[in-house]
C-alpha positions as CSV (number, residue, x, y, z in Angstrom):
1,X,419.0,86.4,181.3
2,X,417.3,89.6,181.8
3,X,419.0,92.9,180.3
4,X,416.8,95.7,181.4
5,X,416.6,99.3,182.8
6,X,417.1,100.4,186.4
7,X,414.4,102.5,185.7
8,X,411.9,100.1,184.5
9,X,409.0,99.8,186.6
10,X,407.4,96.3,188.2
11,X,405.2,95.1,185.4
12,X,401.5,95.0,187.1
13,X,398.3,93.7,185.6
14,X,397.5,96.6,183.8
15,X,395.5,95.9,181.2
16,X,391.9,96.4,182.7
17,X,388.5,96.0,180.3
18,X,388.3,98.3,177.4
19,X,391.4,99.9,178.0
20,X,393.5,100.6,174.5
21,X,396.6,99.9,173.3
22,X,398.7,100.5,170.3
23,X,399.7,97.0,169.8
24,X,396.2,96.1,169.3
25,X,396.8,97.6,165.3
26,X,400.1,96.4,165.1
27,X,401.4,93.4,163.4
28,X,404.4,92.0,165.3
29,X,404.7,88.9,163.3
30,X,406.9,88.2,159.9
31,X,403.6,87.0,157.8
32,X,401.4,89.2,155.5
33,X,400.7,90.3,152.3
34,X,402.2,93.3,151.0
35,X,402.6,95.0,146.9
36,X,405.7,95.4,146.4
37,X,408.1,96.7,143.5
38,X,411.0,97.0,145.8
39,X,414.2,95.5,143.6
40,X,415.7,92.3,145.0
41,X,419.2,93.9,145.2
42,X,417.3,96.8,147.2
43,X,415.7,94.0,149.7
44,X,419.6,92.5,149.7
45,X,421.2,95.8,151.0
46,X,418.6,96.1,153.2
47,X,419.5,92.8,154.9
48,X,422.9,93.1,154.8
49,X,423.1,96.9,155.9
50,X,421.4,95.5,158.9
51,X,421.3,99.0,161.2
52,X,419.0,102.4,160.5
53,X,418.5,105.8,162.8
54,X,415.4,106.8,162.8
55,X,414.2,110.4,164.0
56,X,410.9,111.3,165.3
57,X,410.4,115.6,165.1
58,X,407.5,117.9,164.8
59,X,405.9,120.5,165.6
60,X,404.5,119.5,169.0
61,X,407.8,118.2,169.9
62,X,408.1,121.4,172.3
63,X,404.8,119.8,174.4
64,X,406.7,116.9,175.2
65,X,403.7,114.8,173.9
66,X,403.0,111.7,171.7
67,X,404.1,113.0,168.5
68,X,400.3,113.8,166.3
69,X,398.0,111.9,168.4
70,X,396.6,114.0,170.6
71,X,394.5,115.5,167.7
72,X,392.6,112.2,167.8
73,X,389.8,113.0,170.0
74,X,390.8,116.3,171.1
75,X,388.3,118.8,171.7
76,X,387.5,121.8,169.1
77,X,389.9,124.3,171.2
78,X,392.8,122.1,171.5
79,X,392.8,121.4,167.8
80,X,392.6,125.1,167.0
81,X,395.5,126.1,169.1
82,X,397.5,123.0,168.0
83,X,397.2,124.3,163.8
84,X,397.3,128.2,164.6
85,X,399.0,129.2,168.0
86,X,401.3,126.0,168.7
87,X,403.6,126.4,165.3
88,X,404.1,130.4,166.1
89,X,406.0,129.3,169.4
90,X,408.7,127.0,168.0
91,X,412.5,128.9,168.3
92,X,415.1,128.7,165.6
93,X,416.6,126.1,168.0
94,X,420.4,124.5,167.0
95,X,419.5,121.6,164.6
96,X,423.0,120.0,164.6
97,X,422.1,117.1,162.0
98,X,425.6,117.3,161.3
99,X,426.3,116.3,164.7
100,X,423.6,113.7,164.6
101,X,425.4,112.2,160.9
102,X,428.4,111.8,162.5
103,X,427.1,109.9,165.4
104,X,425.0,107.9,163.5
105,X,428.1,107.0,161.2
106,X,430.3,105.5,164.2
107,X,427.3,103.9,165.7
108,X,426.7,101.7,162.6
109,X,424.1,103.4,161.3
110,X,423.8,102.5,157.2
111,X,421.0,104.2,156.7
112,X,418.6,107.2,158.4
113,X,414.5,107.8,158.1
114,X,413.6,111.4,159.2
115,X,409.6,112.2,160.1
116,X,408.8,114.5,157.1
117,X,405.4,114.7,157.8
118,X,403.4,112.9,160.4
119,X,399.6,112.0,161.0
120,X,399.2,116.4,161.8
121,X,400.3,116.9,158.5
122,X,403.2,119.4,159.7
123,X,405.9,119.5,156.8
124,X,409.6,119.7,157.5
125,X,409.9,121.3,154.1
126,X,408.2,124.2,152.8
127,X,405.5,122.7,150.7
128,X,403.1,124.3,148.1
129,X,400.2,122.2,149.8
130,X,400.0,123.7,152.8
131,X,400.7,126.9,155.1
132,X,401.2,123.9,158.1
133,X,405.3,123.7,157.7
134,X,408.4,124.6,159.0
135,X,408.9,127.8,156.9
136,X,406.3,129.5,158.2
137,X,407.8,129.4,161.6
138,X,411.0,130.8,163.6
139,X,412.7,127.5,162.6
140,X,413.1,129.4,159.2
141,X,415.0,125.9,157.1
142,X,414.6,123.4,155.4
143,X,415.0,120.5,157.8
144,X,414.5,118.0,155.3
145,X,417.1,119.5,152.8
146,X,419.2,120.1,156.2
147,X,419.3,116.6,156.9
148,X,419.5,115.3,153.4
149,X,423.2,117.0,152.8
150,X,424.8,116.0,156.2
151,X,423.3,112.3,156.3
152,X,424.8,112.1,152.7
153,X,428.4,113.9,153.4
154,X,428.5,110.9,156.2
155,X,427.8,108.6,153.5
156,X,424.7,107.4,155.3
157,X,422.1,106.3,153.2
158,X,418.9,108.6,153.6
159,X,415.4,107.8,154.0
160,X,412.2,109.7,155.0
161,X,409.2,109.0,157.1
162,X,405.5,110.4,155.3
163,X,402.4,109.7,156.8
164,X,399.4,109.7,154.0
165,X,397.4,109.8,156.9
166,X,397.0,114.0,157.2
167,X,395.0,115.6,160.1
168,X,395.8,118.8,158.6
169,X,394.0,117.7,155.2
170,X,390.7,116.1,157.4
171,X,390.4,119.7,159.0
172,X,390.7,121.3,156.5
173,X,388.0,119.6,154.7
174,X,385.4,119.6,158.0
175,X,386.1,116.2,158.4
176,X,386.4,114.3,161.9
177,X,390.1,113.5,162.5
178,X,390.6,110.1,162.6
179,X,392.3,107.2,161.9
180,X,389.2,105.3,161.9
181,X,386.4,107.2,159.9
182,X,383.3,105.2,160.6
183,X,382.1,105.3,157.4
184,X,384.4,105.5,154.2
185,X,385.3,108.8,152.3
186,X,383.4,109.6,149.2
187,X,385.2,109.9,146.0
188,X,385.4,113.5,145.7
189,X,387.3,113.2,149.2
190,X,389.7,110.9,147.8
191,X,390.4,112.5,144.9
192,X,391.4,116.0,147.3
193,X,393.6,113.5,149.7
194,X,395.2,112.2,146.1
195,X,395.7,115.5,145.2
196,X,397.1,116.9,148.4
197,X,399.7,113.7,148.5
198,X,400.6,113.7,145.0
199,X,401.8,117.5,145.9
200,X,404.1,116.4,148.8
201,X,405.3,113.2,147.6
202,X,406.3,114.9,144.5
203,X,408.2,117.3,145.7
204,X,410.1,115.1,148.3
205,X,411.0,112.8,145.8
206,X,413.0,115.6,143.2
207,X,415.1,116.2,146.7
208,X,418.0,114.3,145.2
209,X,418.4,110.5,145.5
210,X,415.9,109.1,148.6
211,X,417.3,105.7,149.3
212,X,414.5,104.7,152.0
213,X,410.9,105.5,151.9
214,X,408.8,104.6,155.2
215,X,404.8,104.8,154.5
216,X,402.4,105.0,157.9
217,X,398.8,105.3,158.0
218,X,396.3,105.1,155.0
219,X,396.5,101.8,154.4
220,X,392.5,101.5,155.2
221,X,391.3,104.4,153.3
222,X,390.5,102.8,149.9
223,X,389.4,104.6,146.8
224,X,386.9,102.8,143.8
225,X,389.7,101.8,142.4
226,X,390.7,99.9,145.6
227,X,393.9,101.8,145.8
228,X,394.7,102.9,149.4
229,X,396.3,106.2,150.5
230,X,399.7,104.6,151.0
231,X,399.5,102.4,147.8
232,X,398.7,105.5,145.9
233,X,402.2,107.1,147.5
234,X,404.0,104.0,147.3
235,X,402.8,103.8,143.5
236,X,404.1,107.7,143.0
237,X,407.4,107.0,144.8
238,X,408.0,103.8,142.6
239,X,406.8,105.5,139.3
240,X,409.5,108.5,139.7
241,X,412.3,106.7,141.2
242,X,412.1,102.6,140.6
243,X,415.6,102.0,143.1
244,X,414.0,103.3,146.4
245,X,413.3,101.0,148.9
246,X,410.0,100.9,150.6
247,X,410.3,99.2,153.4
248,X,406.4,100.0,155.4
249,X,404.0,99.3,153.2
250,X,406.1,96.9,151.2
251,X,407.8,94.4,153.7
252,X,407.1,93.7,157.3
253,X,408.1,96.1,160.1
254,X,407.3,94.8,163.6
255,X,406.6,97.8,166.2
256,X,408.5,98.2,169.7
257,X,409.2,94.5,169.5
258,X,411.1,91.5,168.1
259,X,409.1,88.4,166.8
260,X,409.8,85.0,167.9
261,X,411.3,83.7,165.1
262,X,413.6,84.7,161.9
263,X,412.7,85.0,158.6
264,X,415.0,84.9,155.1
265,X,413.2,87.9,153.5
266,X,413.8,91.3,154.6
267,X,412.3,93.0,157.4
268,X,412.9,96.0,159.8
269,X,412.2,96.1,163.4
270,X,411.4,99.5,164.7
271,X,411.8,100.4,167.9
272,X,412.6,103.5,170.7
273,X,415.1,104.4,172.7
274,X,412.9,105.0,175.7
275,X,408.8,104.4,175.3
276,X,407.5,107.5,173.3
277,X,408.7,108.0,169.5
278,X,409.1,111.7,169.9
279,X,411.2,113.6,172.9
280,X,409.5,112.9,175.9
281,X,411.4,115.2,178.5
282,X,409.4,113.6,181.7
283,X,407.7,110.5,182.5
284,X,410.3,108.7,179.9
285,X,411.9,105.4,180.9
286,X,415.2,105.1,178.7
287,X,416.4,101.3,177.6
288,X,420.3,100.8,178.6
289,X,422.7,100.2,176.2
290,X,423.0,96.5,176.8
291,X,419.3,96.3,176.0
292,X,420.2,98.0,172.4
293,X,422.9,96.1,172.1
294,X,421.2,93.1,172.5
295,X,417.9,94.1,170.7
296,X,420.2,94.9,167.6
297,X,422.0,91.4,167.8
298,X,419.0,89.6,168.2
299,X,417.4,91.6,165.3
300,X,420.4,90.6,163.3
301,X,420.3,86.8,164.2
302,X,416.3,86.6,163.0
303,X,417.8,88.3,159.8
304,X,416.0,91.3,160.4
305,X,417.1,95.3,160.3
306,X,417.0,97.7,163.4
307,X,415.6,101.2,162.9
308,X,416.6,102.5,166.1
309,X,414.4,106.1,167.3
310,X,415.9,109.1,168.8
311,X,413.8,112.1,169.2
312,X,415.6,115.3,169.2
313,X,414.2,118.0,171.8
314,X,411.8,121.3,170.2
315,X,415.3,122.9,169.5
316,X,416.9,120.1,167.7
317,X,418.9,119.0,170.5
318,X,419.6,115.5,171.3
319,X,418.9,114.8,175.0
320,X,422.3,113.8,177.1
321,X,419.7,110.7,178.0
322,X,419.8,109.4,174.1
323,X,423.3,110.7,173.0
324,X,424.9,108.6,176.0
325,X,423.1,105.1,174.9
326,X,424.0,105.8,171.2
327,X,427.7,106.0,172.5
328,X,427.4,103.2,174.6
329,X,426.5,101.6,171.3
330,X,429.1,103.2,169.4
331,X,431.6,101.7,171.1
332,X,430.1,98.2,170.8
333,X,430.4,98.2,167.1
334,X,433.4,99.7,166.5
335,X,435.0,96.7,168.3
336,X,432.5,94.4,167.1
337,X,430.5,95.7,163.8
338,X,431.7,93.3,161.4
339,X,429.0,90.7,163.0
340,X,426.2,93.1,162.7
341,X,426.5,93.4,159.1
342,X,426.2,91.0,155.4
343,X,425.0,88.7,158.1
344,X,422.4,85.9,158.1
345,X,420.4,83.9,160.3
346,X,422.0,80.4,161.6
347,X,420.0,77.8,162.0
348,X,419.7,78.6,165.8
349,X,418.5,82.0,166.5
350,X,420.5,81.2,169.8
351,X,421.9,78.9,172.7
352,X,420.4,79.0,176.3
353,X,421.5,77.9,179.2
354,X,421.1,78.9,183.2
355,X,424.3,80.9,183.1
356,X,424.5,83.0,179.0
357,X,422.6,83.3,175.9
358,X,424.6,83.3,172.6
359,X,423.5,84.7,169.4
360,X,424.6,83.1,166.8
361,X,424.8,85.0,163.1
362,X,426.3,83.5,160.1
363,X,428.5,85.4,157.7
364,X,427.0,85.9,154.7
365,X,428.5,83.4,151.5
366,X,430.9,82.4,154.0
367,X,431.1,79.5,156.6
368,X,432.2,82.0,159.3
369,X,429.8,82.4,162.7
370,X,429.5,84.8,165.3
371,X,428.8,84.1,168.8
372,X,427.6,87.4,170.2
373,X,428.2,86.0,174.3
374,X,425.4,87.9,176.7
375,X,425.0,87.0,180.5
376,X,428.2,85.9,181.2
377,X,428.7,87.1,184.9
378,X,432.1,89.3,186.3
379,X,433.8,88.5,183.2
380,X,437.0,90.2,184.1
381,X,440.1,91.4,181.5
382,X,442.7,88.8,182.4
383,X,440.3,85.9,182.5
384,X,439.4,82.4,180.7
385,X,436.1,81.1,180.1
386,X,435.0,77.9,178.4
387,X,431.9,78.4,175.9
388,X,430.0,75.5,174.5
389,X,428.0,75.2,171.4
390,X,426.1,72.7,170.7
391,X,424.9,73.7,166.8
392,X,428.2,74.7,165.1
393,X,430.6,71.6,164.0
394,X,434.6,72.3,163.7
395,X,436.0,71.7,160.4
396,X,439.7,71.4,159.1
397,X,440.3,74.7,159.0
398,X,438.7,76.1,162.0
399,X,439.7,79.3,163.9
400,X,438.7,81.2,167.0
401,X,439.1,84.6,167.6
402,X,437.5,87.6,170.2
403,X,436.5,90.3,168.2
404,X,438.6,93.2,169.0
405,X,441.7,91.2,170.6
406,X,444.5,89.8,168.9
407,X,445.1,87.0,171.2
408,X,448.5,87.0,172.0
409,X,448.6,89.9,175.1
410,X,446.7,91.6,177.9
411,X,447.8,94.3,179.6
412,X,450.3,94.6,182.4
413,X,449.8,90.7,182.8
414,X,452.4,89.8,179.8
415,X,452.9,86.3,181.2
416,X,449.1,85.5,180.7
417,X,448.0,83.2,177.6
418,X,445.9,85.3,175.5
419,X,445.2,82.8,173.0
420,X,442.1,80.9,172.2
421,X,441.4,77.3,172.0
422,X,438.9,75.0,171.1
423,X,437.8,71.3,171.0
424,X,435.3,69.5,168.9
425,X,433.4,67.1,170.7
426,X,431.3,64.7,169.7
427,X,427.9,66.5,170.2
428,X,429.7,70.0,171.0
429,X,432.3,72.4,170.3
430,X,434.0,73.4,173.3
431,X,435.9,77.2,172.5
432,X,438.3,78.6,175.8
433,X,439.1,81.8,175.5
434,X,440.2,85.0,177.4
435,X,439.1,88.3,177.9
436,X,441.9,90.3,177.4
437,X,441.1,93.9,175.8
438,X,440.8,96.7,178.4
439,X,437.8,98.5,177.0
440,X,436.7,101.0,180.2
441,X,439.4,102.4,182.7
442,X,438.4,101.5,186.6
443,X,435.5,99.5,185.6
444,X,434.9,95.9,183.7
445,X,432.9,96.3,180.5
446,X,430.0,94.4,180.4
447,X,428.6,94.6,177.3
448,X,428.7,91.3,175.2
449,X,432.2,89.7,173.6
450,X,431.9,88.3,170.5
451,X,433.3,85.0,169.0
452,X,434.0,84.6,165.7
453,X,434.6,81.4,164.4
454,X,435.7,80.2,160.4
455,X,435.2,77.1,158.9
456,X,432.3,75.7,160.5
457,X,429.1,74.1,159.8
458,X,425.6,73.1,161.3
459,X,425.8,70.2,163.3
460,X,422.5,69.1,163.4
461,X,419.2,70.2,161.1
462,X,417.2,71.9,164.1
463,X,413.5,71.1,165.0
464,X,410.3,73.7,164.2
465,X,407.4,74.3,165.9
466,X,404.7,76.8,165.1
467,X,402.0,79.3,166.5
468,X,398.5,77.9,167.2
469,X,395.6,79.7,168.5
470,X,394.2,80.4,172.0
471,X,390.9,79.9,173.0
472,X,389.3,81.5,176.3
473,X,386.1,79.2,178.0
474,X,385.2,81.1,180.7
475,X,388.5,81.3,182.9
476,X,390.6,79.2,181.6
477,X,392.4,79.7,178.1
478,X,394.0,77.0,175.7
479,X,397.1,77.3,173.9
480,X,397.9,75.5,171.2
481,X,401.5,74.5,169.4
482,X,402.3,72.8,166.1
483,X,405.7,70.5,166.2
484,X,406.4,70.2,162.3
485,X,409.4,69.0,162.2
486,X,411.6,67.2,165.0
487,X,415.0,67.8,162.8
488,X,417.8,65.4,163.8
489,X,416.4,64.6,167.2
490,X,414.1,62.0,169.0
491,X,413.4,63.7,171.7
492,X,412.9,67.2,173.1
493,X,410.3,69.3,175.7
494,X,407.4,71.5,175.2
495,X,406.5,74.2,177.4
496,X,404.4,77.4,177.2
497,X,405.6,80.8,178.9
498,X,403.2,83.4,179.1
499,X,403.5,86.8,181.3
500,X,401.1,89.8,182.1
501,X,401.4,92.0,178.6
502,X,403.8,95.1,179.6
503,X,402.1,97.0,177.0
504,X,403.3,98.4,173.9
505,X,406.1,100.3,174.7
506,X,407.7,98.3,177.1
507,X,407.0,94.7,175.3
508,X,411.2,94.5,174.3
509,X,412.0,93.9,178.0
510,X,411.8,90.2,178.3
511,X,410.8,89.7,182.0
512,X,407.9,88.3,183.9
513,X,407.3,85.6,182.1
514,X,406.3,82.0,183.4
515,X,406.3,78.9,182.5
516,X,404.0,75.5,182.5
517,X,405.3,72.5,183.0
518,X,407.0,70.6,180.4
519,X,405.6,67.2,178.3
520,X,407.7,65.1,176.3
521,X,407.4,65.7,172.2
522,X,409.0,62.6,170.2
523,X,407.5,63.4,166.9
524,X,405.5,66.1,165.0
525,X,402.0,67.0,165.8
526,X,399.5,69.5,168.0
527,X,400.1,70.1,171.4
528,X,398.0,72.1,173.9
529,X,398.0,73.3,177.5
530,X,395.3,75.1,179.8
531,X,396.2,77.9,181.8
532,X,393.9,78.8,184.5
533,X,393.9,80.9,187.9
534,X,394.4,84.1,185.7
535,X,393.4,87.6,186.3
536,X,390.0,88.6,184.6
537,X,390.2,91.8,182.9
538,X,394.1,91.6,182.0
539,X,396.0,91.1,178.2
540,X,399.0,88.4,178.3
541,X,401.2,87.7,175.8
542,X,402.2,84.0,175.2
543,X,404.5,82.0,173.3
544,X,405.7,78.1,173.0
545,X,409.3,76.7,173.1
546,X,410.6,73.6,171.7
547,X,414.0,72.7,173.3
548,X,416.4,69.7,174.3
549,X,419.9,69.7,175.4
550,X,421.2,70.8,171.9
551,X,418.3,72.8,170.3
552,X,415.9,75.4,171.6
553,X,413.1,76.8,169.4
554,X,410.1,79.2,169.6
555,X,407.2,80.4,168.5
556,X,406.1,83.8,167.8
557,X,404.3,85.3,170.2
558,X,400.7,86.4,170.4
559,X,398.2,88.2,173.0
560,X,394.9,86.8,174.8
561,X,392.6,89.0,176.8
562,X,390.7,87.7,179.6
């Protein structure tokens, strides 16, 4: 099934020769190596928090651009405006973070990640490093310190952005700005960049307890010493407050998409609300709130953490656009939260057929799963479906509930049977149930119902397949697939899907994709398929799926170029 906005154009080849995109730096996958000092029990909150806000502001916010970017590249005269006339036209503006706190607090949210200073080296604080921050302007406040104390009152865990990548810094200096100096800085350029960090990180760190640290950039500028720019931050943050959690930098964090499979350790997916990380006021194509909805559940089943984007307007204003999705949201979890969080992967990821997908998520220390129920069509209040799974095994005990209902009523129909049933099969569980809480007035809602079902257990040990490379001869590409394991089954189907790449920002919608025709596995090994008939000049994205009747599995997925 396809969950996806109205306002999402037809994906087109788009991708011609030598054109750029961001993914083409960005690691979507759950592999790497990373030095960490994060504390286990950090790592464990992370996982089973499970949901972060994250807010993208600065100082070209009012421009309606990509937040620090257009420096790259930008021409003498743009880059002097942007440092000396663009800060002098910000207004005081409303910055409601109080507002924003409380929202964040019914959405979910466990923990936020404000921008504190991006690539252009703008400060939210007033900083002793620079003249480049907020109290130099008609903002006149602290916005980190503003944030800090309502995020907190809320409860909510608080985190912040820092980019040891610093525009403002490479200016200064006569320097290109870059993210990709062709040759590498000399030492007595390090030693300023050290200098100028060790100033800012220092003095966001003594702003009261930071839970949540998110490094970006710097990671390829590299000292004698062979300490990067965001290893020598990481290595400040750590050495004045051990208990903060680093999550970039230190574990994976997958950008504006999921990855194929789950993983056991921690890891944060970060994506936006619509395609730009800052507030975009035109141009901007905003994701529904089924697609969150269903980006945060499937996050949750690969065992990963959402950091879910908003960018506030030059004034501090959450658009109508943003706030509207982050209710529809809202809503969602407050009937269904308790499957979103101290969760851990099953040993599906989900169950497909032609007509639903289920997430599955198991409760953590507990033999309790949710089925988080998506596609199922004009499910009306008042009416019984029958859902079958195929990897969860009844036990003694067993009970089935709808998250939010009580089972024994539904409005104005008292002589309905609310309850729900179920029936252990042989090679299935079979679960009947109704939908019986009224949720919208006038209209069905359609966002997913979720199962949750105690006592249970795998039914099978699944099969795994892995990633192999592609390899382009002339116009025709080859994909390869390892089968390691065939699990408790003889006999399943391999298939590759593949699809024009959207691009970066719009890679979450899962659409367009195609398929080759299926081969018979019966036992472990490589397996290939050529693809031909493809558009020169074009990036695709590909993956392979491993499935039978009872068990579909996948691999990450990866890009080609013709």
């Amino acid at each position: 099934m396809n969950i996806h906005s109205h306002l999402l154009p037809e994906m087109q080849p788009q991708q011609k020769t030598g054109a750029v995109d961001e993914s083409a730096v960005m690691d979507n996958t759950l592999s790497g190596s990373f030095i960490s000092r994060n504390l286990p029990e950090k790592l464990t909150w992370l996982q089973d928090a499970g949901m972060g806000l994250f807010i993208h502001w600065s100082v070209d916010a009012q421009l309606g651009c990509v937040i620090s970017h257009t420096l790259v590249g930008a021409s003498e005269d743009y880059v002097e405006r942007f440092y000396t006339e663009l800060p002098k036209t910000l207004e005081k503006g409303e910055w409601g973070f109080d507002h924003l706190a409380n929202l964040a607090k019914l959405c979910g949210f466990q923990y936020a990640v404000l921008t504190t200073k991006h690539h252009c080296g703008f400060c939210l604080w007033p900083s002793e490093s620079t003249d480049f921050h907020v109290g130099n302007t008609a903002v006149g406040k602290d916005l980190v310190a503003e944030y800090a104390a309502a995020f907190r009152r809320q409860g909510i865990k608080v985190g912040f952005y820092f980019s040891p990548e610093d525009f403002w810094f490479l200016r200064k200096m006569g320097l290109p700005i870059t993210r990709s100096p062709k040759e590498p800085y000399s030492e007595e350029i390090h030693r300023a960049y050290r200098a100028h960090l060790k100033i800012q990180m220092e003095e966001l760190m003594d702003r009261g307890p930071v839970d949540v640290l998110f490094f970006d950039g710097g990671e390829s500028m590299i000292g004698e010493d062979r300490i990067s720019l965001q290893q020598y931050c990481m290595n400040i943050a750590w050495d004045r407050c051990p208990e903060v959690l680093i999550t970039r930098g230190a574990i994976p964090t997958p950008e504006q998409q999921l990855p194929g499979v789950g993983a056991d350790q921690a890891w944060e997916a970060c994506i936006t609300l619509g395609t730009a990380w800052q507030y975009q006021p035109t141009n901007e194509i905003y994701k529904t709130g089924a697609h969150v909805i269903r980006l945060l559940v499937d996050t949750r089943a690969k065992g990963g953490a959402l950091l879910l984007n908003i960018g506030p307007d030059a004034r501090g204003i959450l658009c109508r656009e943003q706030e509207n999705i982050l209710r529809e949201l809202a809503l969602w979890h407050f009937i269904n939260g308790e499957s979103i969080h101290s969760v851990r992967p099953w040993v599906l990821v989900s169950e497909e057929d032609e007509e639903r997908t289920i997430y599955l998520l198991k409760k953590k220390e507990e033999d309790t799963v949710y089925a988080v129920i998506f596609g199922e069509k004009a499910w009306d209040r008042g009416q019984r479906r029958k859902i079958t799974l195929h990897s969860v095994k009844a036990g003694e005990k067993t009970t089935v509930q709808v998250l939010g209902q009580n089972g024994e009523e539904t409005e104005y129909r008292p002589d309905l049977d609310a309850k729900s049933y179920f029936t252990q099969e042989e090679d299935r569980l079979v679960i009947d149930v109704m939908n019986t809480q009224r949720v919208y007035c006038g209209i069905q809602w359609r966002n997913p119902l979720v199962l949750k079902l105690t006592d249970v257990r795998p039914a099978f040990v699944p099969m795994m397949i892995e990633q192999g490379e592609s390899s382009i001869y002339g116009g025709e590409v080859l994909l390869k697939a390892n089968v390691r394991d065939m699990g408790s089954f003889e006999c399943a189907s391999l298939r590759f899907e593949y699809r024009v790449y959207p691009g970066f920002a719009l890679s979450s919608y899962d659409e367009g994709w195609k398929s080759t025709d299926p081969v018979t596995v019966k036992k472990p090994g490589s397996y290939e398929t050529v693809l031909d008939g493809l558009s020169s000049g074009v990036t695709y994205q590909w993956k392979a799926i491993l499935e039978n009747r009872q068990n579909r599995m996948q691999t990450e997925m990866a890009l080609f170029h013709l």
